[in-house]
C-alpha positions as CSV (number, residue, x, y, z in Angstrom):
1,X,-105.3,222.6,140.3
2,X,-108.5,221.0,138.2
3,X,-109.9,222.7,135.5
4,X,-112.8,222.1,133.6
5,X,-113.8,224.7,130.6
6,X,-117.1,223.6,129.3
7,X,-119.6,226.2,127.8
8,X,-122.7,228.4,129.9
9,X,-124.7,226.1,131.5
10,X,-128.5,225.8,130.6
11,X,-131.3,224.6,133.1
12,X,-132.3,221.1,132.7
13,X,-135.4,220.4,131.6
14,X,-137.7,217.3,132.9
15,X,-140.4,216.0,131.8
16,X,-142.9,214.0,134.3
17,X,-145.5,211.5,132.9
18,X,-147.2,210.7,135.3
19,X,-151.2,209.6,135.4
20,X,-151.3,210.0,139.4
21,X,-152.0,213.4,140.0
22,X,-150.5,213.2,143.5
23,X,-147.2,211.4,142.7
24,X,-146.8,213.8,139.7
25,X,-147.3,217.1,141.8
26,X,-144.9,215.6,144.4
27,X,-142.4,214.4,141.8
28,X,-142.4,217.5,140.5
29,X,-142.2,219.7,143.5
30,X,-139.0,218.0,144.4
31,X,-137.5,218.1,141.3
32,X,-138.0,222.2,140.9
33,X,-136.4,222.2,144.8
34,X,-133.0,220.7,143.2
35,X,-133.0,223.2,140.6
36,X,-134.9,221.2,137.5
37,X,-137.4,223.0,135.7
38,X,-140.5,221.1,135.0
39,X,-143.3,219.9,133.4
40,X,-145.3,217.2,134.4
41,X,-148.7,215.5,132.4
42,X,-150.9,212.8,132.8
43,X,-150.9,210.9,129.3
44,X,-148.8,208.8,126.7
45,X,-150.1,211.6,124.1
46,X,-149.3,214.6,126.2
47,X,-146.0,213.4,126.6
48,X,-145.0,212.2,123.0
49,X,-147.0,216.3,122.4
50,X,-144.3,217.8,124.9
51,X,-141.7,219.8,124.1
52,X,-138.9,218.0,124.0
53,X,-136.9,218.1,127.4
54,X,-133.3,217.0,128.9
55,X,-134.6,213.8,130.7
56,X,-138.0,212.1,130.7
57,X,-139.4,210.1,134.3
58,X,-142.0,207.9,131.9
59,X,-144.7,206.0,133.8
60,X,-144.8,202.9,132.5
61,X,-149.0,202.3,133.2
62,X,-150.3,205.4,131.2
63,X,-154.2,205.6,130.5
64,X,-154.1,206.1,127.0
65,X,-150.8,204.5,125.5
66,X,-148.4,201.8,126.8
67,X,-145.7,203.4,128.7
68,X,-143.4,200.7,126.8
69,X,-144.5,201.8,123.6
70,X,-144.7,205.9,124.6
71,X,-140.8,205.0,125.7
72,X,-140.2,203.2,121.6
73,X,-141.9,206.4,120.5
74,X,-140.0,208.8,122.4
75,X,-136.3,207.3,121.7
76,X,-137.3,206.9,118.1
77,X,-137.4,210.8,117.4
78,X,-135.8,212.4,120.7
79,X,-132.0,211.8,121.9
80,X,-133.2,212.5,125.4
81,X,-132.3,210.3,128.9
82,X,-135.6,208.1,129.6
83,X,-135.9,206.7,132.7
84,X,-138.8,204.0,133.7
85,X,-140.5,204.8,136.8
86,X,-143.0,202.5,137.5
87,X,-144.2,200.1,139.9
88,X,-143.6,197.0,137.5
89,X,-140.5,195.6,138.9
90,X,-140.4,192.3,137.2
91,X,-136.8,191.8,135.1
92,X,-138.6,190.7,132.4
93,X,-140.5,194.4,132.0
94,X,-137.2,196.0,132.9
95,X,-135.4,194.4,129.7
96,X,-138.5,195.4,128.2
97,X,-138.2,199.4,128.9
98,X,-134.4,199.1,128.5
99,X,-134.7,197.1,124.9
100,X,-137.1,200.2,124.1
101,X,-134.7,202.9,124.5
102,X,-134.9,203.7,128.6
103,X,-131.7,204.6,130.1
104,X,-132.3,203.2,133.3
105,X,-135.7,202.2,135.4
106,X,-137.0,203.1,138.4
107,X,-139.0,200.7,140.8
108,X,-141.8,202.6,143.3
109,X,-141.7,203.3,145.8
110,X,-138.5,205.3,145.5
111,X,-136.9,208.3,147.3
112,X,-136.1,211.5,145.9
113,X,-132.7,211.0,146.7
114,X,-132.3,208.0,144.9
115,X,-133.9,209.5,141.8
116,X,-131.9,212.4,141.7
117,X,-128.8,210.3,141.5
118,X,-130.5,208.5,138.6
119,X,-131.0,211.6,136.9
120,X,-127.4,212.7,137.7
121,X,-126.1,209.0,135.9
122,X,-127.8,209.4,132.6
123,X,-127.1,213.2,132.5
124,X,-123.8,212.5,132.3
125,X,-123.7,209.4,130.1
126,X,-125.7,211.9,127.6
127,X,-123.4,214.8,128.1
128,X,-123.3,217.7,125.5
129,X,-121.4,217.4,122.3
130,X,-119.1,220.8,123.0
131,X,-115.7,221.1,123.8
132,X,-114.8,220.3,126.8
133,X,-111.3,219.7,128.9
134,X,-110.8,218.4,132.1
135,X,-106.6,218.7,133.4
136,X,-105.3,217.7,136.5
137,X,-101.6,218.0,137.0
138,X,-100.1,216.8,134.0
139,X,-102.9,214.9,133.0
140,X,-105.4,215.9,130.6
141,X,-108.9,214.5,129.3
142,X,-110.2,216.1,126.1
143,X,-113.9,214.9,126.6
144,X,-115.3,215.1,123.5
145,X,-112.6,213.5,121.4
146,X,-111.8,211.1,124.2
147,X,-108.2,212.0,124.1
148,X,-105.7,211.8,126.6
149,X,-102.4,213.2,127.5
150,X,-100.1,213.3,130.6
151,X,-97.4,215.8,130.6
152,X,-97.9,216.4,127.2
153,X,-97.7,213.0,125.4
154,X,-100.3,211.3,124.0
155,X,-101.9,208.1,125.9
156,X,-104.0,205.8,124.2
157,X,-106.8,204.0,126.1
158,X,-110.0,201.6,125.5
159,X,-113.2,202.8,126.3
160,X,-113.2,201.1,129.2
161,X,-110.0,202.6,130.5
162,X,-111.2,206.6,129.5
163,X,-114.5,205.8,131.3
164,X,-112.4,204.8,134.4
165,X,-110.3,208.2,134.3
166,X,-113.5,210.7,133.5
167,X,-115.2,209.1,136.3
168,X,-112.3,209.8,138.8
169,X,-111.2,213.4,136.9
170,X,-114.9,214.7,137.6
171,X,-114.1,215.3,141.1
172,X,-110.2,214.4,141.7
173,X,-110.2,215.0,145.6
174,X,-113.2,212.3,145.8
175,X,-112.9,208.9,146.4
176,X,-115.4,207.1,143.7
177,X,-116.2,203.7,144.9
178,X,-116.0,200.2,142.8
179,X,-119.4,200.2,142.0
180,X,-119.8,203.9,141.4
181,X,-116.9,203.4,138.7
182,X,-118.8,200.0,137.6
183,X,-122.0,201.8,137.0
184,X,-120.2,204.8,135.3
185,X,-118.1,202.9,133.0
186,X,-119.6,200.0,132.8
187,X,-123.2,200.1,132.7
188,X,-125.8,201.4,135.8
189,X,-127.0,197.5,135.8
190,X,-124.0,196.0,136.1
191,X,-124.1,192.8,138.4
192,X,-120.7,190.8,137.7
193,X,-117.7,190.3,140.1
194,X,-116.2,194.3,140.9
195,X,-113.0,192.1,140.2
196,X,-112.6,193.1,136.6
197,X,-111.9,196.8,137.9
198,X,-108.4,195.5,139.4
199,X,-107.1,194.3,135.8
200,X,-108.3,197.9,134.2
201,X,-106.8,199.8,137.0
202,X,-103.6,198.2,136.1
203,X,-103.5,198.6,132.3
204,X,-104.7,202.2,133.4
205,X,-101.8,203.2,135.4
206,X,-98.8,201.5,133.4
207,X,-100.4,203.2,130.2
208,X,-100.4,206.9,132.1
209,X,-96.8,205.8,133.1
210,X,-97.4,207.8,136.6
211,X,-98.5,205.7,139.4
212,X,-99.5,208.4,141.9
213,X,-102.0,209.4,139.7
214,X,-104.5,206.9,140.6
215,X,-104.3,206.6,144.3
216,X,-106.1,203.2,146.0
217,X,-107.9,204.2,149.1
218,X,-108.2,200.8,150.6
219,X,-111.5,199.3,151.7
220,X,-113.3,202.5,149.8
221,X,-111.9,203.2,145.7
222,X,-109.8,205.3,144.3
223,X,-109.1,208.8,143.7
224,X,-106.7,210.8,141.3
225,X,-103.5,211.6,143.4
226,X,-103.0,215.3,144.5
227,X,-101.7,217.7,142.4
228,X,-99.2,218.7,145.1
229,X,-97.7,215.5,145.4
230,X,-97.2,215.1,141.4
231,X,-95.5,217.7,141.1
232,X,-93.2,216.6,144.2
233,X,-92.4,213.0,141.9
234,X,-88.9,213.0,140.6
């Protein structure tokens, strides 16, 4: 069985700025359906006034302020994800937004589903600083210290590696592909040869000395191995 002990949850709060009226009301609309709670205004100087939230959607083509300097601003006094939604989608304004402080950007036209899955990303490259313990069989991943253990002995790993195992502990029956463990552990922008994934893999698995727990599922990723089928090992 997986475990996870983390503390109560609290609703995640996002901020929309947003100088059409229309996109912001429909942005917003969504994001309440999936469970966010909202607040949405029109201005560089309404937003930097906002309370501060969980994750910020920042238009980059505000009225009053640029949304490149609103973005400096913001990351300069708030620890929360920014992500650039705007309809600049020249690399050169992404590094931009991304040398600013964003955590990711957003071209329009986009669909909801896409920026949910965003939002999903940098929530959990931001996640909270409590204790938290994820164990699967006889592996276990203290979170927060970014320690490891597997039947009881410690395993050291490279950041790298631990980004590897969180992203397949978070859901142990689910195949994660190459690129969603690229984007996790890597970076969401990364664009070099899926390759280098292979070589960690390997140091991964002769480090937790146990190679059912990281199962290959050919021509999709790889999952942890069944809990089942551990304990079955010799």
């Amino acid at each position: 069985m997986n475990t996870r002990s983390t503390g109560a949850d609290e609703e995640t709060r996002v901020l929309v700025v947003e100088d059409d009226r229309g996109i912001a009301e429909s942005l917003a609309r969504g994001l309440r359906q999936a469970g966010y709670t909202v607040e949405d205004v029109r201005s560089g100087r309404a937003a930097l006034a906002a309370v501060t939230p969980d994750v910020v959607l920042l238009d980059l083509g505000l009225p009053d302020i640029d949304g490149v300097e609103v973005c400096r601003m913001l990351r300069a006094r708030s620890d929360a994800a920014i992500i650039a939604v705007t309809a600049r989608g020249e690399e050169a304004d992404r590094v931009v937004a991304l040398d600013q402080g964003a955590d990711d950007y957003l071209v329009k036209p986009f669909g909801l589903a896409e920026l949910l899955a965003r939002i999903r990303a940098v929530l959990r490259r931001r996640r909270p600083a409590g204790p938290e313990i994820v164990r699967h069989g006889p592996l276990e991943l203290d979170l927060r210290t970014r320690r490891v253990s597997v039947g009881g002995r410690a395993v050291a790993l490279t950041p790298k590696e631990f980004g590897i195992l969180e992203c397949l502990a978070a859901d142990p029956g689910r195949v994660v592909s190459r690129q969603q463990i690229l984007e996790r552990a890597w970076d969401a922008h990364w664009y070099g040869p899926t390759k280098v994934l292979d070589v960690h893999i390997a140091a991964l698995r002769r480090k937790l000395g146990d190679p059912g727990l990281i199962e290959t599922v050919y021509g999709h990723g790889f999952r942890l191995g069944a809990v089942e089928a551990l304990r079955d090992q010799p």
